[in-house]
DRENTORKOL-3810 file (N, C-alpha, C; in nm, 4 decimals):
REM DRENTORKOL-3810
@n.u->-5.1734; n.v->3.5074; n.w->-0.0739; ca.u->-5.1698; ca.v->3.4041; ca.w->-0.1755; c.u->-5.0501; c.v->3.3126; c.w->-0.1499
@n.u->-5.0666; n.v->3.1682; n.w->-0.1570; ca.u->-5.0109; ca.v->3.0852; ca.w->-0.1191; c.u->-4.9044; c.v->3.0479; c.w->-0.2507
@n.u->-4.7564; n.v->3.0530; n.w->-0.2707; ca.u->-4.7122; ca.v->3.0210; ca.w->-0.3858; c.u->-4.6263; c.v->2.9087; c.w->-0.4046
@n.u->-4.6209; n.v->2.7836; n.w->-0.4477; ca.u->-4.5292; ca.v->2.6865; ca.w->-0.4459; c.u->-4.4110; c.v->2.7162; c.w->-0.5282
@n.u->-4.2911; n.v->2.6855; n.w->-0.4922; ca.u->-4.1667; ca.v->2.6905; ca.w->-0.5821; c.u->-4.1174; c.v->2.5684; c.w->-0.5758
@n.u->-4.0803; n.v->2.5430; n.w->-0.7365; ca.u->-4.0096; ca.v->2.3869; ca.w->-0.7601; c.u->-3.9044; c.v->2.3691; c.w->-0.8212
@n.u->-3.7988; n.v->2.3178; n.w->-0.7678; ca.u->-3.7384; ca.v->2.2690; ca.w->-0.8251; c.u->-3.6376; c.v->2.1645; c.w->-0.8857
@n.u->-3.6492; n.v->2.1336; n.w->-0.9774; ca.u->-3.7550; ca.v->1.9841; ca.w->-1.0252; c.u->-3.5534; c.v->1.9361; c.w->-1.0338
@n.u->-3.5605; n.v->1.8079; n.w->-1.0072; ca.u->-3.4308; ca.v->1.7298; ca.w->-1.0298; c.u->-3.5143; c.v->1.5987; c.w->-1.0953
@n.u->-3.3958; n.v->1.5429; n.w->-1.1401; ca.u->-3.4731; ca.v->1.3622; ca.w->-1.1421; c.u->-3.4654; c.v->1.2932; c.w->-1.0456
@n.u->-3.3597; n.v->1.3456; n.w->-0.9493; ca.u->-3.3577; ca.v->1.2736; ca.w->-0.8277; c.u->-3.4032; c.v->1.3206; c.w->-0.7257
@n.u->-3.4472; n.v->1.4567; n.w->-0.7225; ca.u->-3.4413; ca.v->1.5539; ca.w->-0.6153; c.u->-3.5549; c.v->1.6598; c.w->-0.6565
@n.u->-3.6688; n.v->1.6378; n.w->-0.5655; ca.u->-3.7692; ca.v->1.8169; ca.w->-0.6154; c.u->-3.7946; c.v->1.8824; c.w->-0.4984
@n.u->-3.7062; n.v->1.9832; n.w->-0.5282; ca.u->-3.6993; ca.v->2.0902; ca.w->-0.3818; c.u->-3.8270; c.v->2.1508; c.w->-0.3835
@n.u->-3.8843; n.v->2.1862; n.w->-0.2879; ca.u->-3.9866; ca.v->2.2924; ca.w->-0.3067; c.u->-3.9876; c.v->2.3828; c.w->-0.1500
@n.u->-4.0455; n.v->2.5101; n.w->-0.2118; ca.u->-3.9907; ca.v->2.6195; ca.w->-0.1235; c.u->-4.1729; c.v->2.7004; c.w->-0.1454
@n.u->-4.2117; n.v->2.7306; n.w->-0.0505; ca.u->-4.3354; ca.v->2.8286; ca.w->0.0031; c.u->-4.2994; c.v->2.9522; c.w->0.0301
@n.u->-4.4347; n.v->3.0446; n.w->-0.0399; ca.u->-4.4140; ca.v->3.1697; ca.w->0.0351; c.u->-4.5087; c.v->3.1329; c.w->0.1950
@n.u->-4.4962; n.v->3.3184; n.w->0.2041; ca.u->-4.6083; ca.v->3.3228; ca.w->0.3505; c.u->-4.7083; c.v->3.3020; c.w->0.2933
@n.u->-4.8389; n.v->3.3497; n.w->0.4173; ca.u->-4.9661; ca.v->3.3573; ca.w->0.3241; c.u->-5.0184; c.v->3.4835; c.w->0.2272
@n.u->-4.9099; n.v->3.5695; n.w->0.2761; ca.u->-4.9188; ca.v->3.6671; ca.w->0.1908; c.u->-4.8561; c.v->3.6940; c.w->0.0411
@n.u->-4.8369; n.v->3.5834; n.w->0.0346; ca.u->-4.7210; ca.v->3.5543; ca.w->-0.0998; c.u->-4.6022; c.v->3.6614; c.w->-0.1229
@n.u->-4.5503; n.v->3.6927; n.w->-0.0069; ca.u->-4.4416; ca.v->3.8401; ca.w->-0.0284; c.u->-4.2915; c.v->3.7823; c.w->0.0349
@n.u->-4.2844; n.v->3.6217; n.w->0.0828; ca.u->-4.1917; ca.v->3.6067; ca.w->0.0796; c.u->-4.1451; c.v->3.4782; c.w->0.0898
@n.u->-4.0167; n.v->3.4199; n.w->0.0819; ca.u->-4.0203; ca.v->3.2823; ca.w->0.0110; c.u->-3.9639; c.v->3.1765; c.w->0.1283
@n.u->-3.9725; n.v->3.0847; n.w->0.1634; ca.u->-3.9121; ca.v->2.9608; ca.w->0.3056; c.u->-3.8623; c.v->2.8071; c.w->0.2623
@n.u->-3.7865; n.v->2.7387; n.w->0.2456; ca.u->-3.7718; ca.v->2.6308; ca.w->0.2251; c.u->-3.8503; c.v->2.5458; c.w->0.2782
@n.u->-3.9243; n.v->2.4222; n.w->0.2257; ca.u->-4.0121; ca.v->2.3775; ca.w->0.2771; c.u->-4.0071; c.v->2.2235; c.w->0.2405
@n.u->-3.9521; n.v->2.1590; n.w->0.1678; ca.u->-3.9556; ca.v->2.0267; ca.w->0.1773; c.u->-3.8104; c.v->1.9731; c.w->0.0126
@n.u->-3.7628; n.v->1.8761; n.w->0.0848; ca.u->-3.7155; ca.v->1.7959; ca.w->-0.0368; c.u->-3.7862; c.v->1.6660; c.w->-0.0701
@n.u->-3.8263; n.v->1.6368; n.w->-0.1666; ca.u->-3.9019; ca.v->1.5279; ca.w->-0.2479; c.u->-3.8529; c.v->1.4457; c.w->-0.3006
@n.u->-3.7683; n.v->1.3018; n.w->-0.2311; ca.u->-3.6785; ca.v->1.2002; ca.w->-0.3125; c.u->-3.7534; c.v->1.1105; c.w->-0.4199
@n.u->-3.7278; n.v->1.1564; n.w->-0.5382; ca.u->-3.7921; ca.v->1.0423; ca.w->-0.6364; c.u->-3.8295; c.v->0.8978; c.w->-0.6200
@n.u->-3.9288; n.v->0.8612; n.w->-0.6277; ca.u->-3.9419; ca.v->0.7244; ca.w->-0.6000; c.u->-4.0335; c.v->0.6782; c.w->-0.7838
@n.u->-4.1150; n.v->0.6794; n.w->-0.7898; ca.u->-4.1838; ca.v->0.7026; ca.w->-0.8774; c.u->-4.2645; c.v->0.7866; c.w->-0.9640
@n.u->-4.2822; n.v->0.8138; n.w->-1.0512; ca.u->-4.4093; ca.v->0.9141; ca.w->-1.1326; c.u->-4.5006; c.v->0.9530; c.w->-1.0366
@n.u->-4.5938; n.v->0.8314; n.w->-1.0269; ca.u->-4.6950; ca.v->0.8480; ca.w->-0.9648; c.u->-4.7046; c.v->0.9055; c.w->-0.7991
@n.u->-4.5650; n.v->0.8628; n.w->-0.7554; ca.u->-4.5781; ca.v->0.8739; ca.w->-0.5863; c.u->-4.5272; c.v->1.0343; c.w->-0.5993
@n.u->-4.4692; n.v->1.0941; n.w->-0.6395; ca.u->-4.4148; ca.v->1.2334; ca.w->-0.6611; c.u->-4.5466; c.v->1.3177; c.w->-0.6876
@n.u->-4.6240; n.v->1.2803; n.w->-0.7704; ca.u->-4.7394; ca.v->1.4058; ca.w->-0.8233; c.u->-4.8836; c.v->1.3361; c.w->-0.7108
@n.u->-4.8681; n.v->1.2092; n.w->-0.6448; ca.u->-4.9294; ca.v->1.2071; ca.w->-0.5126; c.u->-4.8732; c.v->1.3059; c.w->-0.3849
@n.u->-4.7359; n.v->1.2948; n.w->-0.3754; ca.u->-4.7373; ca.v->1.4023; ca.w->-0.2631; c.u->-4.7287; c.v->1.5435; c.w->-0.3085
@n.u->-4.6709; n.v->1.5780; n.w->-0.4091; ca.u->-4.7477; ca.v->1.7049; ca.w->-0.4938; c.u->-4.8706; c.v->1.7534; c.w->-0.4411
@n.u->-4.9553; n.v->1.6886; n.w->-0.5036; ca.u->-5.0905; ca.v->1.7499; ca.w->-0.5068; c.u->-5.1635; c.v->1.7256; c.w->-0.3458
@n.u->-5.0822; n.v->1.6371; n.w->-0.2421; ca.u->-5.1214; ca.v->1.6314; ca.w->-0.1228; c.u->-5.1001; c.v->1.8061; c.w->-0.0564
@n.u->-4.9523; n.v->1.8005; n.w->-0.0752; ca.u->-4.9037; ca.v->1.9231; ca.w->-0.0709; c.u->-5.0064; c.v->2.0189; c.w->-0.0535
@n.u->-5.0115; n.v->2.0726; n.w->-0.2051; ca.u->-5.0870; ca.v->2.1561; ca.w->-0.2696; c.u->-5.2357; c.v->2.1985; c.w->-0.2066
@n.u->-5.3121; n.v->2.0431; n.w->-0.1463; ca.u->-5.4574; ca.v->2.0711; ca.w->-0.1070; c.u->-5.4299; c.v->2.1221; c.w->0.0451
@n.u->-5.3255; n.v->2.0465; n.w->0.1019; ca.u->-5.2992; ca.v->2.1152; ca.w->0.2448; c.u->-5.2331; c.v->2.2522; c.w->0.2933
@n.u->-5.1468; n.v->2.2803; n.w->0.1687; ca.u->-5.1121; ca.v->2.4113; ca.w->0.2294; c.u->-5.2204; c.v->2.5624; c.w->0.0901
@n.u->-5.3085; n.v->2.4737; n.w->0.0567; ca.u->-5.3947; ca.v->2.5953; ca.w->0.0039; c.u->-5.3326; c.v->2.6399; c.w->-0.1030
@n.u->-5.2549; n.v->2.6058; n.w->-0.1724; ca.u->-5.1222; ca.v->2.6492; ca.w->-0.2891; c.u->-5.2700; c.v->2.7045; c.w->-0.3797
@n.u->-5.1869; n.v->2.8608; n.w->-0.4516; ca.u->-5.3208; ca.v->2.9167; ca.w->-0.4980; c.u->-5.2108; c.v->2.9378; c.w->-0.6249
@n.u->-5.0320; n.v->2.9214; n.w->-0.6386; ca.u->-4.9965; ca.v->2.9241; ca.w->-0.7578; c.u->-4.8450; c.v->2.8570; c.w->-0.7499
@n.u->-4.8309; n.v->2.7954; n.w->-0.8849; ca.u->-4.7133; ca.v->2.7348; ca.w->-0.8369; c.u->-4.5912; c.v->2.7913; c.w->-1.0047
@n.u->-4.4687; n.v->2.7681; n.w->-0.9149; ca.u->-4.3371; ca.v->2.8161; ca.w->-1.0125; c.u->-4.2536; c.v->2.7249; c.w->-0.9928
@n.u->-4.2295; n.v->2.6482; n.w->-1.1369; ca.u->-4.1471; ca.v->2.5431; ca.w->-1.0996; c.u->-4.0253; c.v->2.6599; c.w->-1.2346
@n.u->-3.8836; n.v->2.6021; n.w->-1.1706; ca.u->-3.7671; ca.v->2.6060; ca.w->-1.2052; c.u->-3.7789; c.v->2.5556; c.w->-1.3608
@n.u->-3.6969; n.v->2.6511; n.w->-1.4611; ca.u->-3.6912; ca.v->2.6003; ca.w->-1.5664; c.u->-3.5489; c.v->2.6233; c.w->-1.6205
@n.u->-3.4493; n.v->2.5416; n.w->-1.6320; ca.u->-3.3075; ca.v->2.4724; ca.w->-1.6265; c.u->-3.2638; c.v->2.5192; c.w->-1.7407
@n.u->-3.2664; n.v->2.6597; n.w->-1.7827; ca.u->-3.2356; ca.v->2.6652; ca.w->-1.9121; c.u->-3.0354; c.v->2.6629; c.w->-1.9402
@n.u->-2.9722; n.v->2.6340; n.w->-2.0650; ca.u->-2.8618; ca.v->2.5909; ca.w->-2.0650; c.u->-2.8054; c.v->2.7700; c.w->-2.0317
@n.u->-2.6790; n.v->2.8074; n.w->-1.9900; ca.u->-2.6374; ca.v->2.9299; ca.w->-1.9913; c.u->-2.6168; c.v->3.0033; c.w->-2.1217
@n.u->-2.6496; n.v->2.9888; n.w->-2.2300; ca.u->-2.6874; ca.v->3.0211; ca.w->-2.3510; c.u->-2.8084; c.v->3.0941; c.w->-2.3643
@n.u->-2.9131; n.v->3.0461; n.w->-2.2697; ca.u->-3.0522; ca.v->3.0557; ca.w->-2.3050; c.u->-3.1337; c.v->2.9194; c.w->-2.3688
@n.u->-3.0496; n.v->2.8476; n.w->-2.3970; ca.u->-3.1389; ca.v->2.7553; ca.w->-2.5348; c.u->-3.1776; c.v->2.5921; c.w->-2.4140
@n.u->-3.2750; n.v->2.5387; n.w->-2.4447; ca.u->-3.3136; ca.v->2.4229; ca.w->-2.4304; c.u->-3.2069; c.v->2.3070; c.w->-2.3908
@n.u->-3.2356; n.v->2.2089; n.w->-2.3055; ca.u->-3.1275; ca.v->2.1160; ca.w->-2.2760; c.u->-3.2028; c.v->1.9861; c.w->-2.2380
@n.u->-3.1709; n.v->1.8667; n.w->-2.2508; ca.u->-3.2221; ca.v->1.7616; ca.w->-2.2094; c.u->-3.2976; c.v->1.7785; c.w->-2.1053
@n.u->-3.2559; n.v->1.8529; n.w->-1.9438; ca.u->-3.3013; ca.v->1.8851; ca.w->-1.8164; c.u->-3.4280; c.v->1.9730; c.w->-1.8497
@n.u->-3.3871; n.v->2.0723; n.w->-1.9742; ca.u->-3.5236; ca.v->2.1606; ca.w->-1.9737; c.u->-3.6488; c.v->2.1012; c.w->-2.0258
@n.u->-3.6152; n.v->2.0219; n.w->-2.1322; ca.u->-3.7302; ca.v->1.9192; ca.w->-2.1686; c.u->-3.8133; c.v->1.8581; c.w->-2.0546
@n.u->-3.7496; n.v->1.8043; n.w->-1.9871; ca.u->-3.7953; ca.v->1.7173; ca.w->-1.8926; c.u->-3.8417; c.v->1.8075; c.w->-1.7657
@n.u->-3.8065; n.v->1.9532; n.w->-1.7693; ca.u->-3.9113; ca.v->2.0324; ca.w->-1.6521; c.u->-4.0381; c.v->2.0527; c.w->-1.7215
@n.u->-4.0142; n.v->2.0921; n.w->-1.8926; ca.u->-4.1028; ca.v->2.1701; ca.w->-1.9162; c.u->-4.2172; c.v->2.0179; c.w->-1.8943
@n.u->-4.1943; n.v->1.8631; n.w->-1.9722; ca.u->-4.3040; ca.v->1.7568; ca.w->-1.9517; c.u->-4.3431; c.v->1.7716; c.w->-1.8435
@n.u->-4.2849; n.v->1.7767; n.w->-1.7166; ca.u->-4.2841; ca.v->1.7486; ca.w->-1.5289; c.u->-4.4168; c.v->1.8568; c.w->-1.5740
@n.u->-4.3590; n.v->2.0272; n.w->-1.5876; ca.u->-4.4547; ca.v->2.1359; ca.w->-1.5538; c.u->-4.6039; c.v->2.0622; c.w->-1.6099
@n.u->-4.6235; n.v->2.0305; n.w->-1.7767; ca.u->-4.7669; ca.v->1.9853; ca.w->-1.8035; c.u->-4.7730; c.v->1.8480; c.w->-1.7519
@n.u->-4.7107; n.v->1.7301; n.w->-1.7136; ca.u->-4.8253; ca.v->1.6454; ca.w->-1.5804; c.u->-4.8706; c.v->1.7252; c.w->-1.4979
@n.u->-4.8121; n.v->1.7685; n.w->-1.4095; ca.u->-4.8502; ca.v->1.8529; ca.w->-1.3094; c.u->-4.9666; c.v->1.9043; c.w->-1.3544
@n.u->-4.9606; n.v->2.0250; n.w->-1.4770; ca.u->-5.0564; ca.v->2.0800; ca.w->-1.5267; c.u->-5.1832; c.v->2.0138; c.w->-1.5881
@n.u->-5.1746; n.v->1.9033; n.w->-1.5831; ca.u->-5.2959; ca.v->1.7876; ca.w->-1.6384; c.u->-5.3172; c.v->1.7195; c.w->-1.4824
@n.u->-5.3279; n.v->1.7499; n.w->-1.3623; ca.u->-5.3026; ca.v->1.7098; ca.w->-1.2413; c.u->-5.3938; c.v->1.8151; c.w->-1.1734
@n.u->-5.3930; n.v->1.9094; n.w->-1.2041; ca.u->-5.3940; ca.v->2.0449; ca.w->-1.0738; c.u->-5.4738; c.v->2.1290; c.w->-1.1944
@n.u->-5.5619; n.v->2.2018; n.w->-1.1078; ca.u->-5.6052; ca.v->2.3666; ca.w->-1.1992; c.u->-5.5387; c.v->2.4625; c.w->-1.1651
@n.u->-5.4351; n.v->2.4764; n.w->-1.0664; ca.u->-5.3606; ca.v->2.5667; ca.w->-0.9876; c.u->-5.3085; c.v->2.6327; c.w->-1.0967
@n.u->-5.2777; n.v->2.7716; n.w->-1.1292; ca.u->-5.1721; ca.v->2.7860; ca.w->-1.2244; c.u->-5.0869; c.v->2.7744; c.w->-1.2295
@n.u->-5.0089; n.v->2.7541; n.w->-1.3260; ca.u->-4.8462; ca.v->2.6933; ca.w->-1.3001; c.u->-4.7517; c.v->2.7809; c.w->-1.4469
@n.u->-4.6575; n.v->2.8555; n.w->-1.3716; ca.u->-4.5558; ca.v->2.9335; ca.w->-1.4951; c.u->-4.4058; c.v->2.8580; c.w->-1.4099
@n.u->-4.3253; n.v->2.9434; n.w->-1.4949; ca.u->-4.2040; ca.v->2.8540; ca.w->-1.5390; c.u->-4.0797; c.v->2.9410; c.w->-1.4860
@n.u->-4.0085; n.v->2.9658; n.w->-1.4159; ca.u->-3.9217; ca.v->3.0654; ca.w->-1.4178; c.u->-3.7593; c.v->3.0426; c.w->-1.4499
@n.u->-3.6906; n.v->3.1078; n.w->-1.4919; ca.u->-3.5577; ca.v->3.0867; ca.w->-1.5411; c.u->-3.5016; c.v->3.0556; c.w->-1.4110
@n.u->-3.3622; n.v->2.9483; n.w->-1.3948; ca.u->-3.3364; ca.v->2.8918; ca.w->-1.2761; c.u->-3.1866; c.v->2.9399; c.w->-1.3222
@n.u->-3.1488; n.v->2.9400; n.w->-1.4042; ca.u->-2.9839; ca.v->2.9709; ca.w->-1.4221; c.u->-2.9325; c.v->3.0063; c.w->-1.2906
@n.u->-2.8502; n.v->2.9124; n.w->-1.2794; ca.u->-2.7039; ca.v->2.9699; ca.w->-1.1473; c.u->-2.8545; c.v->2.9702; c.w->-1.0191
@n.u->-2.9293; n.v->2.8777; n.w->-0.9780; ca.u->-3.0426; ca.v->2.8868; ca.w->-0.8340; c.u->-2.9272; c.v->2.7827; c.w->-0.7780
@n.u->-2.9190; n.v->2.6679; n.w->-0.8111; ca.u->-2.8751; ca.v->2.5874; ca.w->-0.7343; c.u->-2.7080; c.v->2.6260; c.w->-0.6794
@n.u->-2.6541; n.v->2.6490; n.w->-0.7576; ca.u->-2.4958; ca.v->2.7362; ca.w->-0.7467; c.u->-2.5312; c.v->2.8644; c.w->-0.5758
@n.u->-2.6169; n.v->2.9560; n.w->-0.6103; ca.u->-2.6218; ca.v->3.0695; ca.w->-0.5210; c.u->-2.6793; c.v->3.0128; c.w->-0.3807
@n.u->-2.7849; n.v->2.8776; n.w->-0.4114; ca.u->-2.7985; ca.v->2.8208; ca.w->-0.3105; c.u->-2.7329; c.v->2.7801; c.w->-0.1995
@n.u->-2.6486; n.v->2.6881; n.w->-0.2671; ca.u->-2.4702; ca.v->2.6442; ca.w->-0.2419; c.u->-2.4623; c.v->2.7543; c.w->-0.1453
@n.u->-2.4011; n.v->2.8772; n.w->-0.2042; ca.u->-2.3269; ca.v->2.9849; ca.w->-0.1266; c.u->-2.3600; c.v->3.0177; c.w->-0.0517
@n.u->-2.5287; n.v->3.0458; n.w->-0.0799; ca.u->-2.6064; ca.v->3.0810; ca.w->0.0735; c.u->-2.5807; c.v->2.9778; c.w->0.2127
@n.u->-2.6089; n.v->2.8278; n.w->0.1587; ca.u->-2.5696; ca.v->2.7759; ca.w->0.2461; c.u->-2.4415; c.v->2.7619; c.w->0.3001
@n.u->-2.3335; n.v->2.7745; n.w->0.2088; ca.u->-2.1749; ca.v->2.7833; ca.w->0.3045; c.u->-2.1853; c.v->2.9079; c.w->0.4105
@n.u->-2.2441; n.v->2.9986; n.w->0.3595; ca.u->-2.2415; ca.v->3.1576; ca.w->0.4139; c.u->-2.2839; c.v->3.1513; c.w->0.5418
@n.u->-2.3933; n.v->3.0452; n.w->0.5494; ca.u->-2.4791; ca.v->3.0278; ca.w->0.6634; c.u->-2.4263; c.v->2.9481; c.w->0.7838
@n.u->-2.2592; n.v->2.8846; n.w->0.7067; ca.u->-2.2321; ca.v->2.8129; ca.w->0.8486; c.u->-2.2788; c.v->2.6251; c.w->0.7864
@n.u->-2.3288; n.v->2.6113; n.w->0.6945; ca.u->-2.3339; ca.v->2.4880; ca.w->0.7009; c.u->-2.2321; c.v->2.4198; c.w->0.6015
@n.u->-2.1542; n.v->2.3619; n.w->0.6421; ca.u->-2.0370; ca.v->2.2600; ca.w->0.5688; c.u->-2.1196; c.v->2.1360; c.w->0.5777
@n.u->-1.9999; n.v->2.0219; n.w->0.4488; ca.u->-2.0337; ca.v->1.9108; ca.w->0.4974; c.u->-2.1276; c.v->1.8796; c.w->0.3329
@n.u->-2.0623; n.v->1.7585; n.w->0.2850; ca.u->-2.1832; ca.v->1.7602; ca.w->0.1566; c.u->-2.3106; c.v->1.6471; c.w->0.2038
@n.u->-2.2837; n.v->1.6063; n.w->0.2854; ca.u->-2.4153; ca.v->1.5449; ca.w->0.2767; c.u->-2.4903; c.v->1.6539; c.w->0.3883
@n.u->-2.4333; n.v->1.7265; n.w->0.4651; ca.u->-2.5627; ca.v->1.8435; ca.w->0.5162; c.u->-2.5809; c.v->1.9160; c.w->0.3906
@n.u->-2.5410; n.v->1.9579; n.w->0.3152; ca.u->-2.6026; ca.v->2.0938; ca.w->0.2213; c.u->-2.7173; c.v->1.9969; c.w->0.1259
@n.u->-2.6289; n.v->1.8696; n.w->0.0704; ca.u->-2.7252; ca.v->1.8211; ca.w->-0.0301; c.u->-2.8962; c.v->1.7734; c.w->0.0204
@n.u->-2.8813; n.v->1.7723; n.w->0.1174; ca.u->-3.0112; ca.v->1.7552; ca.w->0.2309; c.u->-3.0980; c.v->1.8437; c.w->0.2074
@n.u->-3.0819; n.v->2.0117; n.w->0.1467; ca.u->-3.1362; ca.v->2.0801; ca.w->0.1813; c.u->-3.0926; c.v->2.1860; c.w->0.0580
@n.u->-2.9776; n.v->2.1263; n.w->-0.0461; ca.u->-2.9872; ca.v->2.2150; ca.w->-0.1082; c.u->-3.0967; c.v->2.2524; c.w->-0.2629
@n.u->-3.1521; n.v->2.1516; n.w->-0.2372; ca.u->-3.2963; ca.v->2.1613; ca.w->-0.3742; c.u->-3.4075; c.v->2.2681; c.w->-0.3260
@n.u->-3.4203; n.v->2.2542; n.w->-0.1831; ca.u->-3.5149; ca.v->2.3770; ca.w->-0.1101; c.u->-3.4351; c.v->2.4810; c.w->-0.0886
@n.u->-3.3589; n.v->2.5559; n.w->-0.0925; ca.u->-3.2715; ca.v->2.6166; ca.w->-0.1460; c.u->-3.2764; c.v->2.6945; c.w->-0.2744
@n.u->-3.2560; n.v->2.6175; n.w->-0.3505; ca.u->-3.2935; ca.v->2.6226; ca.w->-0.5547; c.u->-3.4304; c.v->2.6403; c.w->-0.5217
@n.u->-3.5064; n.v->2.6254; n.w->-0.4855; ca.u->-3.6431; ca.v->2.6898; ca.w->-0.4695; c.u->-3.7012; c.v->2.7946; c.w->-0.4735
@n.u->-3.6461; n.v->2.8015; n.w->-0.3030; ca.u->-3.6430; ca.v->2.9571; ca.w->-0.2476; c.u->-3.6036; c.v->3.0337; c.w->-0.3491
@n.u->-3.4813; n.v->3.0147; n.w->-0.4257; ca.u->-3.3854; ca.v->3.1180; ca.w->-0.4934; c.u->-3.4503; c.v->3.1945; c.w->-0.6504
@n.u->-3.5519; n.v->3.0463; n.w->-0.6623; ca.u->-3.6657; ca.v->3.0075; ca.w->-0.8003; c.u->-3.7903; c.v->3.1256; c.w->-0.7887
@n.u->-3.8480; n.v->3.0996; n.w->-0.6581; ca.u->-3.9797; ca.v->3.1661; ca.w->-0.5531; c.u->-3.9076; c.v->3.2799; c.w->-0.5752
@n.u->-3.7909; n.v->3.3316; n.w->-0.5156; ca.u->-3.7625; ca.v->3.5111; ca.w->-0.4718; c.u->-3.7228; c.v->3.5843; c.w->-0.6529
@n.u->-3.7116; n.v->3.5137; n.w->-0.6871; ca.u->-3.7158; ca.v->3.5571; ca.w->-0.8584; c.u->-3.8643; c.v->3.5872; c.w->-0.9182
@n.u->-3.9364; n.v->3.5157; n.w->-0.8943; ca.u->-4.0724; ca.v->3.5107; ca.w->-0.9120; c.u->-4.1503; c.v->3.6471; c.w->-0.9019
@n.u->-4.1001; n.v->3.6337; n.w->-0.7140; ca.u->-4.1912; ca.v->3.7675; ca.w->-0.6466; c.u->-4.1187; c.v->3.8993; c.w->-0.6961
@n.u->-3.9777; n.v->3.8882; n.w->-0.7193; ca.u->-3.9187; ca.v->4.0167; ca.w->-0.7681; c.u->-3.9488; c.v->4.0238; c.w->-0.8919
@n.u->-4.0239; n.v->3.9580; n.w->-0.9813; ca.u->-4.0305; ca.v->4.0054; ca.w->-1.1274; c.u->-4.2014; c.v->4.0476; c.w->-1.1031
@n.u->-4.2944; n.v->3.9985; n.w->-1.0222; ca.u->-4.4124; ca.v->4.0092; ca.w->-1.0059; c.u->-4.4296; c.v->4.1368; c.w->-0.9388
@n.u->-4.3235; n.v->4.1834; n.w->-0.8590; ca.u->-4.3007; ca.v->4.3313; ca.w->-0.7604; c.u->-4.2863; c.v->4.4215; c.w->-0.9160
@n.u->-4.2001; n.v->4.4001; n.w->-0.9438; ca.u->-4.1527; ca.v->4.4737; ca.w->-1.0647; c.u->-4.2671; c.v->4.5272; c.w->-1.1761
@n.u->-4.3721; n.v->4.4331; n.w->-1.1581; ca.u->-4.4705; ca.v->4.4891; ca.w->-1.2631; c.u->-4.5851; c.v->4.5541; c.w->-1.2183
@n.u->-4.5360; n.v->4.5533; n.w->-1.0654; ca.u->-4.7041; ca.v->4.6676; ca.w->-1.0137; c.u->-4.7019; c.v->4.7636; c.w->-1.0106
END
């Protein structure tokens, strides 16, 4: 099973793939905002070409737990999308993805802010995706 991971910026929507076996997670594209419409066009291009059978977009909750301007605006992003696609689409807690991302990437040897910011929304993805599969492992 093919799984998309998103995560959604206003400027920036990382998205990160599993295999085809849906058991593990790869960085796979950053998405520079241009418009509404041109974003949920390469979305759903995406989606028909790599067979996406479920998708998890990032949900920005404040470190409290509670709702924030950013979370509003994933949860609207999640239903276009969801008025877009029959794919299913859930929501996963993102707290501290983009932060651990970061680290992964210093860890990895890459300095430099315009190399990390290149790559760090697919990143927040991956980090979105491996949360996913470990809570989905967890319930079999």
């Amino acid at each position: 099973m093919r799984i998309l991971g998103i995560d959604f910026g206003l400027k920036r929507v990382g998205l990160a793939m599993t295999d085809g076996l849906g058991t593990m997670a790869f960085p796979y594209k950053t998405l520079v905002r241009s418009t509404r419409d041109i974003l949920f066009q390469e979305l759903l291009e995406i989606l028909e070409k790599e067979n996406v059978e479920y998708i998890v977009i990032g949900l920005p909750l404040s470190m409290d737990g509670t709702d924030s301007l950013t979370t509003r605006q994933a949860r609207n992003f999640a239903a276009s999308l969801g008025r877009r696609t029959e794919i299913p689409i859930s929501m996963m807690d993102e707290r501290l993805s983009s932060e651990a991302a970061k680290h992964d990437l210093l860890d990895a040897g890459l300095h430099g802010r315009k190399k990390i910011k290149k790559v760090l929304d697919q990143h927040a993805a991956v980090h979105i995706l491996e949360s996913y599969l470990a809570q989905e492992k967890g319930q079999c």
